[in-house]
C-alpha positions as CSV (number, residue, x, y, z in Angstrom):
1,X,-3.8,25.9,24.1
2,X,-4.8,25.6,20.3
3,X,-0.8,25.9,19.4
4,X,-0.3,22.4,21.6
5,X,-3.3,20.6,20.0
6,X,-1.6,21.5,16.7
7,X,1.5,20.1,17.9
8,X,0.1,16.6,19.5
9,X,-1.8,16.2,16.0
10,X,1.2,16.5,13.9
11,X,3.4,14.9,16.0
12,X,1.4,11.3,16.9
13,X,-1.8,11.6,14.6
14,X,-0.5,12.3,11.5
15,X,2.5,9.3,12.2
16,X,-0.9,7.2,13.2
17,X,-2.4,8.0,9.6
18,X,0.5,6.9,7.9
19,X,0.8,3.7,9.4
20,X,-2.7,3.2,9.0
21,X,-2.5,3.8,5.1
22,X,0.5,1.7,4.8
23,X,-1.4,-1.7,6.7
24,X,-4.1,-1.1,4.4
25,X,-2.0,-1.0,1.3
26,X,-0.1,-4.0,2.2
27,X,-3.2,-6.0,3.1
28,X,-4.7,-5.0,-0.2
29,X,-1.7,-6.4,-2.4
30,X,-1.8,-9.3,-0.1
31,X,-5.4,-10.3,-0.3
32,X,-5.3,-9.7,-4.2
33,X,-2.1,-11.5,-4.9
34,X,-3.4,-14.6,-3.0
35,X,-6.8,-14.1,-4.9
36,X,-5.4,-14.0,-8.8
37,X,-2.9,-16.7,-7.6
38,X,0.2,-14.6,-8.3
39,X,3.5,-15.3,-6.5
40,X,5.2,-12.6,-5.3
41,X,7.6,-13.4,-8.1
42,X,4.9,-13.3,-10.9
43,X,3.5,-10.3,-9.3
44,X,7.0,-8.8,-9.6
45,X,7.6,-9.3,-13.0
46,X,4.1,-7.7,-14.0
47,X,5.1,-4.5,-12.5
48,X,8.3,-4.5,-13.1
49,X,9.9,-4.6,-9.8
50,X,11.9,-6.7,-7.8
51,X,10.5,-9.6,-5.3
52,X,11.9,-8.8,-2.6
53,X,10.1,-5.4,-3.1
54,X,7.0,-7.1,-2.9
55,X,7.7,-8.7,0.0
56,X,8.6,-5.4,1.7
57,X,5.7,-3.6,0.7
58,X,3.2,-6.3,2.5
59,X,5.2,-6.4,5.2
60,X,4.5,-2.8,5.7
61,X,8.2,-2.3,5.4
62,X,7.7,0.3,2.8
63,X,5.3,1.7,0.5
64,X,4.9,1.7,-3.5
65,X,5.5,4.7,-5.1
66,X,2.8,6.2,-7.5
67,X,3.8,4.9,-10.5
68,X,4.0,1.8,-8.8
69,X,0.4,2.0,-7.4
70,X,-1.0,2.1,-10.9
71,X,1.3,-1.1,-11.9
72,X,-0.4,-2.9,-9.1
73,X,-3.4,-2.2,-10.1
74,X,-3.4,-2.8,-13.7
75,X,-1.8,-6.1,-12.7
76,X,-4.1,-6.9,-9.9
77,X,-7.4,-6.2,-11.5
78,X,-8.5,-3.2,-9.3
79,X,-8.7,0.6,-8.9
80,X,-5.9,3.1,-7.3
81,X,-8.2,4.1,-4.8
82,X,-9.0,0.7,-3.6
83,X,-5.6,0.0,-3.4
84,X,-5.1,3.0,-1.1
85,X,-7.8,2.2,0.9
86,X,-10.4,5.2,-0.9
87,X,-12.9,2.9,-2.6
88,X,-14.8,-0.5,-3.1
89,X,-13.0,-2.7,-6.6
């Protein structure tokens, strides 16, 4: 019985998590972007990405990678954590 609840938590929670990390990461660049009045464009160029890479990232398409995380930050005024949905600014 344990082996299956194993199974049915890797196999549809841990998906679950993941999504639920990635909406919150994509609302979070949203909501800041729109606050400091960035275009995805100007938000772009401060992390040294593409636009259309913005655009995928808060459409949940994909999500940032690390080093990318920490851009976003700098550039958006808050913490990694918050960001990732661990903390408060």
């Amino acid at each position: 019985m344990i082996f299956y609840q194993y199974i049915y938590f890797f196999k549809y929670e841990k998906s679950f998590c993941g999504k639920l990390n990635a909406m919150i990461i994509a609302q979070r660049i949203k909501e800041l972007r729109t606050e400091n009045h960035f275009t995805q464009a100007q938000l772009a160029k401060m992390v040294g990405c593409s636009q259309p890479m913005i655009v995928l990232w808060e459409k949940e398409v994909c999500e940032p990678t690390a080093s990318a995380i920490v851009r976003l930050a700098e550039a958006l005024g808050c913490s990694c954590d918050y960001l990732l949905g661990f903390d408060g600014y």
